[in-house]
C-alpha positions as CSV (number, residue, x, y, z in Angstrom):
1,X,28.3,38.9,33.4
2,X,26.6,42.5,33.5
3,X,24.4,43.3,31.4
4,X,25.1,46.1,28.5
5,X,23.6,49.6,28.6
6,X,20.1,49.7,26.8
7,X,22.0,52.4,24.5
8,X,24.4,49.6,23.5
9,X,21.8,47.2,22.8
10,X,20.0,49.5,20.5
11,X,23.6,50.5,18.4
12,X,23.9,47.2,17.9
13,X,20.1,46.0,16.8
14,X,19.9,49.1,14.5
15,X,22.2,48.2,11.5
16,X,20.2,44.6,11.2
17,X,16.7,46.7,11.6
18,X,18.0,49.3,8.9
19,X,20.3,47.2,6.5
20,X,17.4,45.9,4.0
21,X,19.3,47.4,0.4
22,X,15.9,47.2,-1.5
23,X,15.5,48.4,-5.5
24,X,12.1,48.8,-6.8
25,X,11.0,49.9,-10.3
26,X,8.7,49.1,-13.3
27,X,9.2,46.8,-16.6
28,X,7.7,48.3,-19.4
29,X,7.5,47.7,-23.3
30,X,9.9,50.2,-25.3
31,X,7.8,50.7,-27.8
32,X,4.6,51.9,-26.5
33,X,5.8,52.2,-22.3
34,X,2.7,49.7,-21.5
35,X,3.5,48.0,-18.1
36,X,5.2,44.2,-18.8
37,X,3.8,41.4,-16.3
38,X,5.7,38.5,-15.2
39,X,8.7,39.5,-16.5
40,X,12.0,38.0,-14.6
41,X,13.8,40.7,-13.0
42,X,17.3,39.4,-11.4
43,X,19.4,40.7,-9.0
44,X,22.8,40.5,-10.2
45,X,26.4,41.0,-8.1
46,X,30.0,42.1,-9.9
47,X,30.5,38.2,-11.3
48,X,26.7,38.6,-13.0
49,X,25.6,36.0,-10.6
50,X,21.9,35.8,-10.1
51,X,22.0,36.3,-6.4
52,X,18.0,36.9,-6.0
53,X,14.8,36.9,-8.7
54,X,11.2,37.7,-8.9
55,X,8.5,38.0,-11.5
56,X,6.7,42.0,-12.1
57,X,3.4,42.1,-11.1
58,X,0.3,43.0,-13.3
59,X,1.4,46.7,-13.3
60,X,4.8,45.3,-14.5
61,X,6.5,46.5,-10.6
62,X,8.7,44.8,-8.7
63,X,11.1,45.0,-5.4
64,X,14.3,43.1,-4.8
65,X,16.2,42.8,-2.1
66,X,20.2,42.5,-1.8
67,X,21.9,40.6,0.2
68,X,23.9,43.6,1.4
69,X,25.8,46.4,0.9
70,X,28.0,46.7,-2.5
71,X,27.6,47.1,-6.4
72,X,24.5,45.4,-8.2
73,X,23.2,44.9,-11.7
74,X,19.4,44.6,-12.2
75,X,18.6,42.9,-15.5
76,X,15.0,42.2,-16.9
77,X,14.4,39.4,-19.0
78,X,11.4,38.5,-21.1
79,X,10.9,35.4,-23.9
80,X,10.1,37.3,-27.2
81,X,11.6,40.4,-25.6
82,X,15.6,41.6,-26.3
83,X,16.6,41.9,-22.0
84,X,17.5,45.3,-20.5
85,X,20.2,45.6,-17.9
86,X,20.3,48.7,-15.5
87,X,23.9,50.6,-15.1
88,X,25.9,49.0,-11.8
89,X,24.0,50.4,-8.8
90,X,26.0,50.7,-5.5
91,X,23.9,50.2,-2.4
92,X,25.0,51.3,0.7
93,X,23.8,50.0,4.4
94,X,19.7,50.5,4.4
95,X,19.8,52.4,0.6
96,X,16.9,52.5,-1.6
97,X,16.5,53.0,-5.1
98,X,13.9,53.0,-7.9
99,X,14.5,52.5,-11.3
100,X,12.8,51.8,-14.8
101,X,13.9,49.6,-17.6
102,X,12.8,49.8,-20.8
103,X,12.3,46.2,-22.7
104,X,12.7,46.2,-26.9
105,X,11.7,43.7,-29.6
106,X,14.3,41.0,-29.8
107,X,15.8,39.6,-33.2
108,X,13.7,37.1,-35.4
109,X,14.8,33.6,-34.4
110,X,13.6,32.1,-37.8
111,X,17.1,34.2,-39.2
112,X,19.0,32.0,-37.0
113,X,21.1,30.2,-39.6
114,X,22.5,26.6,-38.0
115,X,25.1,24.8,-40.6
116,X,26.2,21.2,-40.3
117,X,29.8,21.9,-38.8
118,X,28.1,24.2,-35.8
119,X,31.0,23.6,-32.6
120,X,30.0,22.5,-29.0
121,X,31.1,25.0,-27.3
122,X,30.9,26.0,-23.4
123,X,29.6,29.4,-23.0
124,X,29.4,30.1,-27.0
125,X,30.0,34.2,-27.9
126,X,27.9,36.8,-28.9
127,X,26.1,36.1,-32.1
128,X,27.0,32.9,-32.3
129,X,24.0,31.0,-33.4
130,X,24.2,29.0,-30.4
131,X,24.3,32.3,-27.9
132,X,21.4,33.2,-29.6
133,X,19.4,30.2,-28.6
134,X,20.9,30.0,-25.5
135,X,19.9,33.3,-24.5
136,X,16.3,32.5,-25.6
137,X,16.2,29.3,-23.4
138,X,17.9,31.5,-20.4
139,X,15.1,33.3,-20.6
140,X,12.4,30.5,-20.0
141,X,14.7,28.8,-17.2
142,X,15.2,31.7,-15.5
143,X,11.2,32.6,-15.5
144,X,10.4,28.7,-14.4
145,X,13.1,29.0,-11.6
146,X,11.8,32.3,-10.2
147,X,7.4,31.3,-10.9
148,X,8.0,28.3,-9.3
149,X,9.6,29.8,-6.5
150,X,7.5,32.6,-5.9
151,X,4.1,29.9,-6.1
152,X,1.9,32.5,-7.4
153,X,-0.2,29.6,-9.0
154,X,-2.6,26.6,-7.0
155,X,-1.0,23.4,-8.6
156,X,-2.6,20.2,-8.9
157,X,0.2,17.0,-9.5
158,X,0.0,14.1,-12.0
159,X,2.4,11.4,-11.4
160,X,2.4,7.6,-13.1
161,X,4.3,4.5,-13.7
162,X,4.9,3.8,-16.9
163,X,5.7,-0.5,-17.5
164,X,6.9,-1.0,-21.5
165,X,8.6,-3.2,-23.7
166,X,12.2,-2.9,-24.2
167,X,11.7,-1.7,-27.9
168,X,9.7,1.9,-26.5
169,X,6.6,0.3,-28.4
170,X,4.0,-1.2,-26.3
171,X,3.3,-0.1,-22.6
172,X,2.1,-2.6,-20.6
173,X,0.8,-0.6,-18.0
174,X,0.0,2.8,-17.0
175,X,-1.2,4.2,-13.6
176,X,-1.7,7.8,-12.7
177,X,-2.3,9.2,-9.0
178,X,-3.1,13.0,-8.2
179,X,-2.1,14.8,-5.5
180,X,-2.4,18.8,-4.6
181,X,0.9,20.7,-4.3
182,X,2.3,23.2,-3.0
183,X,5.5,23.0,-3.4
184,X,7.9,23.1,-6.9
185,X,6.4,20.7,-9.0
186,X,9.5,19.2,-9.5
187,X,13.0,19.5,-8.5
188,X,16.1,17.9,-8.9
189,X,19.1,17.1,-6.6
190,X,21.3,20.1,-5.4
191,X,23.1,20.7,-8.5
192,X,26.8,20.5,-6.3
193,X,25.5,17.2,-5.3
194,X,24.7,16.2,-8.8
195,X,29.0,17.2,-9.5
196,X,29.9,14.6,-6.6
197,X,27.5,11.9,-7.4
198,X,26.5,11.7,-10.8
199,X,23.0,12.0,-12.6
200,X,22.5,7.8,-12.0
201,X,23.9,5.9,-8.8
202,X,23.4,2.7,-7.1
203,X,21.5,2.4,-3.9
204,X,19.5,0.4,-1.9
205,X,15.7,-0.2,-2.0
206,X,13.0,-0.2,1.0
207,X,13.6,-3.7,0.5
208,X,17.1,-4.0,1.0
209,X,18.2,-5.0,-2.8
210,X,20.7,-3.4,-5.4
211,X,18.7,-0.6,-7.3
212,X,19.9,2.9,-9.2
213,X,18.5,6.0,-8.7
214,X,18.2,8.6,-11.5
215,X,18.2,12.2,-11.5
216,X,16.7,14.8,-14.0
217,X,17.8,18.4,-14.4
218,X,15.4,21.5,-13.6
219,X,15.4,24.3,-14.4
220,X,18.7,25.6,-11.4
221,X,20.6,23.0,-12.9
222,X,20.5,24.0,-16.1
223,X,21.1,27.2,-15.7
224,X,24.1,26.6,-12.8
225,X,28.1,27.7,-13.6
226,X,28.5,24.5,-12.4
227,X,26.5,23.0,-15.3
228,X,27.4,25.3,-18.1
229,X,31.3,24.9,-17.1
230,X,30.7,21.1,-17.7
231,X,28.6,21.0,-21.1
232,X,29.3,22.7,-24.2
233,X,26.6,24.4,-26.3
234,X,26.0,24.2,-30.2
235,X,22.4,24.5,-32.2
236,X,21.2,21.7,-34.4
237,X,18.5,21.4,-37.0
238,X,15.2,20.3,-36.1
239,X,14.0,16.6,-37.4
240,X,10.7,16.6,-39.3
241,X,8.3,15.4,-35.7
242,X,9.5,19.1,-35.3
243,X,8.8,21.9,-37.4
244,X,9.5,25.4,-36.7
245,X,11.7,24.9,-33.8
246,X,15.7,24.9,-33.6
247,X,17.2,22.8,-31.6
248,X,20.2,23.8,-28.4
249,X,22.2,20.6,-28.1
250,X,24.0,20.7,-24.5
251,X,26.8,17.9,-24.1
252,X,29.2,16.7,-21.3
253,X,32.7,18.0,-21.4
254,X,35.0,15.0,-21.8
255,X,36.6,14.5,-18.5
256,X,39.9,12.6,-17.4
257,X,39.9,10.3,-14.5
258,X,36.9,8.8,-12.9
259,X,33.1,9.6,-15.1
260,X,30.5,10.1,-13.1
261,X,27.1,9.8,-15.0
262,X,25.8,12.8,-16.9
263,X,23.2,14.1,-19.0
264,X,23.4,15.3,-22.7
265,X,20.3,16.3,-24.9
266,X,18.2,19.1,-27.0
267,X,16.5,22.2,-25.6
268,X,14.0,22.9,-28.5
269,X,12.5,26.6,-29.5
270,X,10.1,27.5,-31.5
271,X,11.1,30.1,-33.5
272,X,8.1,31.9,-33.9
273,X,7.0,32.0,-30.3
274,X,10.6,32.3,-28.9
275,X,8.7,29.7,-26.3
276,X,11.1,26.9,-24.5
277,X,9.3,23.9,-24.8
278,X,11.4,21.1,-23.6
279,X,14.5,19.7,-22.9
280,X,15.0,15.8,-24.2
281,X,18.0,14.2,-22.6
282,X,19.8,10.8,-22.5
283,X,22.0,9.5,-19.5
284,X,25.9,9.1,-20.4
285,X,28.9,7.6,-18.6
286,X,26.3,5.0,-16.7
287,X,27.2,2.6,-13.9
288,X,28.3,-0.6,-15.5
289,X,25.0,-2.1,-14.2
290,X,22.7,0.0,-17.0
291,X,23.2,-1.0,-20.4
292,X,23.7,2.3,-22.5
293,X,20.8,4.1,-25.1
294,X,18.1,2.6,-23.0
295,X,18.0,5.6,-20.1
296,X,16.6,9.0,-20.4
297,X,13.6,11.5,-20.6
298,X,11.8,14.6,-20.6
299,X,11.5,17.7,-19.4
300,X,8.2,20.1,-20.5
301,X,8.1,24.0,-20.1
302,X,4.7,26.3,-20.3
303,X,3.9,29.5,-19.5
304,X,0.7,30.5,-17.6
305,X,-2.1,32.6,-18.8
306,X,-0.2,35.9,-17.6
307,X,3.0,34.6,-18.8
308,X,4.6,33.0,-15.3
309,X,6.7,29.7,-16.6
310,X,6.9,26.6,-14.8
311,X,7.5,22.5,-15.8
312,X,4.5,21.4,-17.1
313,X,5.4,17.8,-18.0
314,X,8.5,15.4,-17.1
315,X,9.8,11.7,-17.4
316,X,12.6,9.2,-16.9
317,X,12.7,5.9,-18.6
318,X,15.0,3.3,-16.7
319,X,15.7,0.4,-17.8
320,X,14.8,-2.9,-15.8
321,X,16.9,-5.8,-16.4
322,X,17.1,-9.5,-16.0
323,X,19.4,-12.9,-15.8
324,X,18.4,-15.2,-18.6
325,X,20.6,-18.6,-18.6
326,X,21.1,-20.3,-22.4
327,X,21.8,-24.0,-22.5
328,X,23.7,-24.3,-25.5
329,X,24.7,-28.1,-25.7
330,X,25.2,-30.9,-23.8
331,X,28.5,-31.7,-23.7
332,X,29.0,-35.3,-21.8
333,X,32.0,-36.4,-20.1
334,X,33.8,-39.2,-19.0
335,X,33.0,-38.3,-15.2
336,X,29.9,-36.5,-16.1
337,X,27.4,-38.3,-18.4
338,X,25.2,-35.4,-17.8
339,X,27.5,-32.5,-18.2
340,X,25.7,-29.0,-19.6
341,X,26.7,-26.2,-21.3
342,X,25.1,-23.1,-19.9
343,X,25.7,-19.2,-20.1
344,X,24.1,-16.7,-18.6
345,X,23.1,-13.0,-20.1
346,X,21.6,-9.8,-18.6
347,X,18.8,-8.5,-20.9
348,X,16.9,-5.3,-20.9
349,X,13.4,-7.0,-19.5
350,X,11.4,-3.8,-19.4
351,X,11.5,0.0,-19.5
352,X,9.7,1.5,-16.3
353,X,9.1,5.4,-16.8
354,X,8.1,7.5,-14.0
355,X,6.5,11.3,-14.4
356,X,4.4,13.8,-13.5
357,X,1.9,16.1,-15.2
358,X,1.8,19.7,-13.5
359,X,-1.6,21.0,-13.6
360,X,-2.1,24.9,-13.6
361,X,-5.3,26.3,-13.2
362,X,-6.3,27.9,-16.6
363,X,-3.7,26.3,-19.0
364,X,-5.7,24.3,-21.6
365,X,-4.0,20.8,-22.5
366,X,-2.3,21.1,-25.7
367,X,-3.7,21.2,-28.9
368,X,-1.7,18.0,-30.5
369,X,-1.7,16.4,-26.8
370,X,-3.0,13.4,-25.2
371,X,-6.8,13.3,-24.5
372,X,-7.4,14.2,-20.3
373,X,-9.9,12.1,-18.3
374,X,-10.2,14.3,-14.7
375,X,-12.9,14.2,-12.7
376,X,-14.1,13.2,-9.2
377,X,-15.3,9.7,-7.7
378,X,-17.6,10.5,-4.3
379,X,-19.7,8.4,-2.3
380,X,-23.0,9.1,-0.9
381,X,-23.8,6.1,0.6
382,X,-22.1,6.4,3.9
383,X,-22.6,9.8,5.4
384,X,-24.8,12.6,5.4
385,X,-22.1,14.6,2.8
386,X,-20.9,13.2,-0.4
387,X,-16.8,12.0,0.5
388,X,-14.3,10.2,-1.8
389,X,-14.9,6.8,-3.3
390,X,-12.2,5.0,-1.4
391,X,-9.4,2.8,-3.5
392,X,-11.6,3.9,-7.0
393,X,-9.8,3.1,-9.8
394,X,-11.4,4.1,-13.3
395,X,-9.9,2.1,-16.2
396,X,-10.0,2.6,-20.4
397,X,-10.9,-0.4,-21.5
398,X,-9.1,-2.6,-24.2
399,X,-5.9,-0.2,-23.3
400,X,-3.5,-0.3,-20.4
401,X,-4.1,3.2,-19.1
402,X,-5.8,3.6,-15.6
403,X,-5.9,5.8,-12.7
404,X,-6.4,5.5,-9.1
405,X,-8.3,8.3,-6.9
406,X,-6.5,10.4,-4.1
407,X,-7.8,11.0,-0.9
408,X,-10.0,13.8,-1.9
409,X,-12.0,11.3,-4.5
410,X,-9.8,13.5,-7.6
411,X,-8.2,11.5,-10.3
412,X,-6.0,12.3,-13.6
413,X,-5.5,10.1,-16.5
414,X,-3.6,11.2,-20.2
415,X,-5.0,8.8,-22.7
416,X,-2.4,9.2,-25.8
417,X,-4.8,7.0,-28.4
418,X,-7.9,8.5,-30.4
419,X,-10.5,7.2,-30.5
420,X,-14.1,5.7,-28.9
421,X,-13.8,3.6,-25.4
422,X,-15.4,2.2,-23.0
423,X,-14.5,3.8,-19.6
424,X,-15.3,2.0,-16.6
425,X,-14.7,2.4,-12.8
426,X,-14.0,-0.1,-10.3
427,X,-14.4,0.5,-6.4
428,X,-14.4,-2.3,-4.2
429,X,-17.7,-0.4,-2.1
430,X,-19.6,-0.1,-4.8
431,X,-19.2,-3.7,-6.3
432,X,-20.2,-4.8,-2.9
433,X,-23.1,-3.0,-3.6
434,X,-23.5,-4.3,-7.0
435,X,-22.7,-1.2,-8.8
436,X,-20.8,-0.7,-12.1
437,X,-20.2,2.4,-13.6
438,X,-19.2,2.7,-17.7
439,X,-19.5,4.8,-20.2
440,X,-18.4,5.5,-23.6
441,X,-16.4,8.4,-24.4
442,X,-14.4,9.6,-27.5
443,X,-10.8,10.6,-27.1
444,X,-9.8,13.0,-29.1
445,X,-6.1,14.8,-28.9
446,X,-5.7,17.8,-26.7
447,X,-9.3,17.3,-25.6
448,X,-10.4,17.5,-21.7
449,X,-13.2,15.3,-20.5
450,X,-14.4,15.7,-17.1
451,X,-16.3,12.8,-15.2
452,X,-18.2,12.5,-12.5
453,X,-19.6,8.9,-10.9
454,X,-20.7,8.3,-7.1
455,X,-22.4,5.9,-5.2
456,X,-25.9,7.2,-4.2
457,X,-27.4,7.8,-0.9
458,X,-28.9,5.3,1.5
459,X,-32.4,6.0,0.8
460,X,-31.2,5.5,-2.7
461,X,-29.9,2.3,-2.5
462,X,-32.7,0.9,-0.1
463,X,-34.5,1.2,-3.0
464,X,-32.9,-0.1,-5.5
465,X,-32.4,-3.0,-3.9
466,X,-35.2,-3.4,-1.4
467,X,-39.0,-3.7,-0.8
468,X,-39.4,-4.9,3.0
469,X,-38.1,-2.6,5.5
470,X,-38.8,1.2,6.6
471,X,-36.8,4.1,6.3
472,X,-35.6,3.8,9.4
473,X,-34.1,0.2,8.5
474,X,-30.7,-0.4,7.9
475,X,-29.3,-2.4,4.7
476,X,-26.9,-4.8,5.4
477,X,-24.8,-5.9,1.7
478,X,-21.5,-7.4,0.5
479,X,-20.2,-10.6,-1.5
480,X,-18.9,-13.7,-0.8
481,X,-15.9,-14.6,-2.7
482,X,-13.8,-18.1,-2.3
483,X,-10.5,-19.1,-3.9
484,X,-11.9,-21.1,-7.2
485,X,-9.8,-22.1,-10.3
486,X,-11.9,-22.7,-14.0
487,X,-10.2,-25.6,-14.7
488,X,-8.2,-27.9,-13.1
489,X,-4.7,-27.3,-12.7
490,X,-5.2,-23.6,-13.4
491,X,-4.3,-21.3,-10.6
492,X,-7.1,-20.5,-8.2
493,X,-8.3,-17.1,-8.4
494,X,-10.6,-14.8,-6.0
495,X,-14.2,-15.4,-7.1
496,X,-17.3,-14.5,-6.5
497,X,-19.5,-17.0,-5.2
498,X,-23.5,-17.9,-6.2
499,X,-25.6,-20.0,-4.3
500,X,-23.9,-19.8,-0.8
501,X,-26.0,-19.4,2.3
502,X,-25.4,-16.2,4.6
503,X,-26.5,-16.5,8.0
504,X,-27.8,-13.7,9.5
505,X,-27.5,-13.3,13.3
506,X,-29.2,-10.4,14.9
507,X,-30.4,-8.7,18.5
508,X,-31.2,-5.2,19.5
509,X,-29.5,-3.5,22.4
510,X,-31.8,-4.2,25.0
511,X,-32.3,-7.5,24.5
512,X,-30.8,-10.1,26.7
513,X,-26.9,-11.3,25.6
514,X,-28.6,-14.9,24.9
515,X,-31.7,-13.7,22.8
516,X,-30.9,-13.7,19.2
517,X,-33.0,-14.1,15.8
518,X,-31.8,-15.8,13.0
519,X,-32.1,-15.8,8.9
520,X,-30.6,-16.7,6.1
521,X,-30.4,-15.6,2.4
522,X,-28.5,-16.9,-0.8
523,X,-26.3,-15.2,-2.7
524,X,-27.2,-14.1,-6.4
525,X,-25.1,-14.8,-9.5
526,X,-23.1,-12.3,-9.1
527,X,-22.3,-13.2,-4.8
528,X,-24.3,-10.5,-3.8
529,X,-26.3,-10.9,-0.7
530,X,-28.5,-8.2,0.7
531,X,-30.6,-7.9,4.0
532,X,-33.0,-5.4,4.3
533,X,-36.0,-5.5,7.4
534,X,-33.3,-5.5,10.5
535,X,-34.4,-3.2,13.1
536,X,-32.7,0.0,13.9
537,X,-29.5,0.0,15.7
538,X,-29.2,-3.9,15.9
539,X,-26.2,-6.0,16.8
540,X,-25.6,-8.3,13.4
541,X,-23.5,-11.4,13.1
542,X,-22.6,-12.6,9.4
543,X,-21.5,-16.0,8.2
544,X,-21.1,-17.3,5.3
545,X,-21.2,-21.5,4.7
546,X,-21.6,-24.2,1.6
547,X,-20.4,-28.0,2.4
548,X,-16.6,-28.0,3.6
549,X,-16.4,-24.3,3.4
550,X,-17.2,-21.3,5.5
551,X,-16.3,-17.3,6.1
552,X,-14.8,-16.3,9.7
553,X,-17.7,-14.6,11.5
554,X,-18.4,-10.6,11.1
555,X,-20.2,-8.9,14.2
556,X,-21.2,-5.1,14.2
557,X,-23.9,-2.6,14.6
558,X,-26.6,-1.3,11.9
559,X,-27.5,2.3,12.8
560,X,-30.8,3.5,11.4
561,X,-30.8,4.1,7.9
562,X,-27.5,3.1,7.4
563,X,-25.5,0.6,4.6
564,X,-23.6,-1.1,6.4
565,X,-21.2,-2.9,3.7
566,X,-18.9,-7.0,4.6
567,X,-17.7,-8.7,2.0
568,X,-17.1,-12.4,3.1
569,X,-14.5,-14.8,2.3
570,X,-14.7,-18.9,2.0
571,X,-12.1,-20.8,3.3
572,X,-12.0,-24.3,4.4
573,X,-14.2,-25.3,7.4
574,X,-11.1,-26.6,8.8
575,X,-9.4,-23.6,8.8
576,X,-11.9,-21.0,10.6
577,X,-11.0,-19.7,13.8
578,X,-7.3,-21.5,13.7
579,X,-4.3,-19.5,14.6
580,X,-1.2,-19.4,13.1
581,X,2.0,-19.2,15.7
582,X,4.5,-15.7,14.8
């Protein structure tokens, strides 16, 4: 095939070089002109579909981009502000223009007026009370769709597993991990995805068994025509856990034929900030497999210290459930003498909630919040720079809530009771170097505590824990633990062990394979065994025996002022150095 003429080439490159239909301009207040930041200026086409978003700068600027050629809308929204919509602009091929809209003061919302008959409707009309709200929560959707799009802020991720009671009043268990992201915070299925499947559907775990997955909405979701075709609108009164807010209830459209689950719940606005500041929802229409009123959750909106929105907190409650079987009498029979009658129920076991905590550099936790433990676990002990505290785990005591470090040695933990406790953190490194690490601390709501713990540094810890030995010499620690039960017929339980001989096996590198020296030391109280004199860079051998038990041996080097950490585990004699067939 010949190749075209360099002139064609370039005719046809030029209309994708040259076709960027760009419109750039300035937000500003109406009364005083001062430049608006962060406000959400949309792109909008002839059907006054958002087709393309951002947020104005610190100067209140902005550039958008259109798709192509045609007829656009720009509109600029701000909470607290009444929007501004330009005049239809019509772009041609590689067309540029600049314009300025002019934002006003919007309408009180404390003179919204919501009466007990308000209707669900979808898409309410102007002035309804429930357009009014709407428009208000638009806002804040809109803004948290765009901000989190854009990234403009470092976020920082707080996720736990909630484990409760069925009756919502006693947790039984709460874990949080943290994690840096970069990403949306969080997101929800493709809202056209959500149509087909539902908000809860069955599936299949790692493991292979029966399990339902649930979905929340974001932010896109809400504000989809998918979404708003399918739920009706209508405001409601605020209970008294919520003054000074009105309530947007949003509801599934009844549907003939086949339900697929949903979502139905309460945006809530405060009046006097016009702020968004959550949306609580329930799951409807479940699978047959989740008992109804016991699934839903949460989802949180802030704004940042320039006023960029994003979702600041989020959860889903699930419902875990169980077979109990009921013998109600024994019913003998001629041909059974031992004949039962038995029925079996599904009950709601546990509720297991899962969330996430978005945290955004300068935004304070709230006032009426949960006291924050955040902080960072490090260990000096094991190179010549402080690293993470591997598997840490720092604990309230006398309450379920604990959190577990990441890889970087960070941790995050929301502590919802007030109060004075004992925090306390657990790592198995630094119990083998019998360490502990508590203090008590006073929770108070909406307060931040930061903590700070690490294991010190080898010369540190030789002594603490030493007096023979140069600087130069290497300590060798850990603790010997053994299966052990308090009483008999109570289940054996890890343990550590007292009084159990270590043998200590050792040769330095130029030594001959068959010259060895040999020691041995007892394990404290607590199973703690330390060795302190070995020279430099020797090859060690640990073992640790008592009659009819011993460890499997250990065998490794001990650089020069190093802490070299092996924790030891009885078994029977028997048992060391057998193999099991696959």
């Amino acid at each position: 095939m010949p190749r075209p003429p360099l002139a064609l080439l370039a005719a046809l490159l030029a209309p994708a070089a040259a076709g960027a239909q760009t419109v750039v301009g300035q937000v500003v207040d109406g009364a005083d002109g001062a430049p608006l930041a962060s406000a959400v200026v949309s792109l909008l086409d002839t059907g006054r579909v958002r087709v393309a978003g951002v947020l104005t700068d610190s100067a209140g600027r902005f550039t958008l981009r259109a798709p192509g050629a045609g007829s656009w809308t720009v509109r600029a929204d701000r909470v607290g502000s009444a929007s501004a919509a330009s005049e239809p602009l019509v772009l041609g091929v590689g067309d540029s223009v600049s314009i300025r809209l002019a934002l006003g003061a919007a309408a009180r919302l404390s003179a919204v007026r919501v009466t007990a008959r308000e209707r669900c409707r979808v898409r309410p009309a102007e002035g309804e009370s429930a357009a009014r709200l709407w428009d208000e929560a638009r806002k804040a959707l809109v803004g948290t769709a765009v901000g989190e799009s854009q990234g403009r802020h470092a976020t920082r991720l707080g996720t736990f597993v909630r484990e409760m009671e069925p009756d919502r009043k006693t947790i039984r268990r709460e874990v949080w991990t943290m994690r840096p992201s970069t990403i949306q915070a969080f997101r929800s299925m493709d809202v056209a995805d959500l149509g087909a499947r539902g908000f809860v559907e069955p599936a299949l775990s790692a493991s292979g068994a029966d399990s339902v997955v649930y979905y929340a909405p974001d932010a896109e979701v809400l504000l989809s025509d998918a979404f708003l075709e399918s739920h009706c609108l209508r405001a409601v009164r605020p209970p008294p856990t919520r003054p000074g807010q009105l309530g947007l209830a949003v509801e599934p459209v009844p549907r003939r034929g086949e339900k697929r689950a949903d979502v139905r719940g309460t945006l809530w606005i405060d009046t006097a900030s016009f702020e968004l500041r959550d949306f609580e929802f329930e799951y409807v229409d479940l699978p047959p497999s989740v008992p109804p009123g016991r699934a839903g959750g949460i989802v949180g909106f802030a704004r940042t210290p320039d006023g960029a929105w994003f979702v600041d907190r989020w959860m889903i409650s699930m419902p875990a459930q169980e077979v109990v079987s009921h013998v109600r009498a024994a019913t003998p029979t001629l041909h059974n003498l031992h004949a039962r009658d038995v029925r079996e129920d599904e009950i709601v076991a546990r509720l297991t909630e899962v969330g996430g905590r978005a945290i955004v550099e300068g935004v304070p936790p709230r006032r009426d919040g949960p006291t924050v433990l955040s902080g960072m676990l490090r260990d000096s002990s094991s190179a010549a720079t402080p690293g993470p505290l591997e598997r840490a785990r720092i604990s309230v005591l006398g309450t379920p809530y604990a959190a577990e470090v990441n890889e970087a040695g960070e941790f995050y933990l929301e502590v919802p009771r007030a109060g004075d406790y004992v925090v306390r953190v657990d790592a198995p490194r630094a119990a083998s170097l019998g360490l502990g690490w508590t203090q008590l601390l006073s929770m108070q709501p909406g307060r931040e505590l930061r903590v700070e713990a690490a294991v010190p540094s080898a010369s540190t810890l030789r002594r603490l824990h030493c007096t023979a030995g140069t600087a130069e010499s290497p300590l060798v620690a850990g603790v010997v633990r053994a299966w052990q039960a308090e009483r008999r017929g109570d289940v054996p339980q890890l343990r550590a062990a007292a009084g159990v001989s270590v043998e200590v096996e050792w040769r330095e590198a130029a030594w001959p394979a068959d010259w060895k020296e040999r020691r041995t030391v007892r394990t404290d109280a607590r199973g703690s065994f330390r060795v302190c004199d070995l020279p430099a860079g020797a090859l060690v051998t640990l073992r640790a025996r008592r009659p009819g038990a011993e460890s499997e041996p250990w065998s490794g080097p001990a650089p020069a002022g190093a802490v070299v950490v092996q924790d030891l585990l009885l078994v029977s004699a028997r048992t060391v150095g057998a193999r099991t067939s696959p």
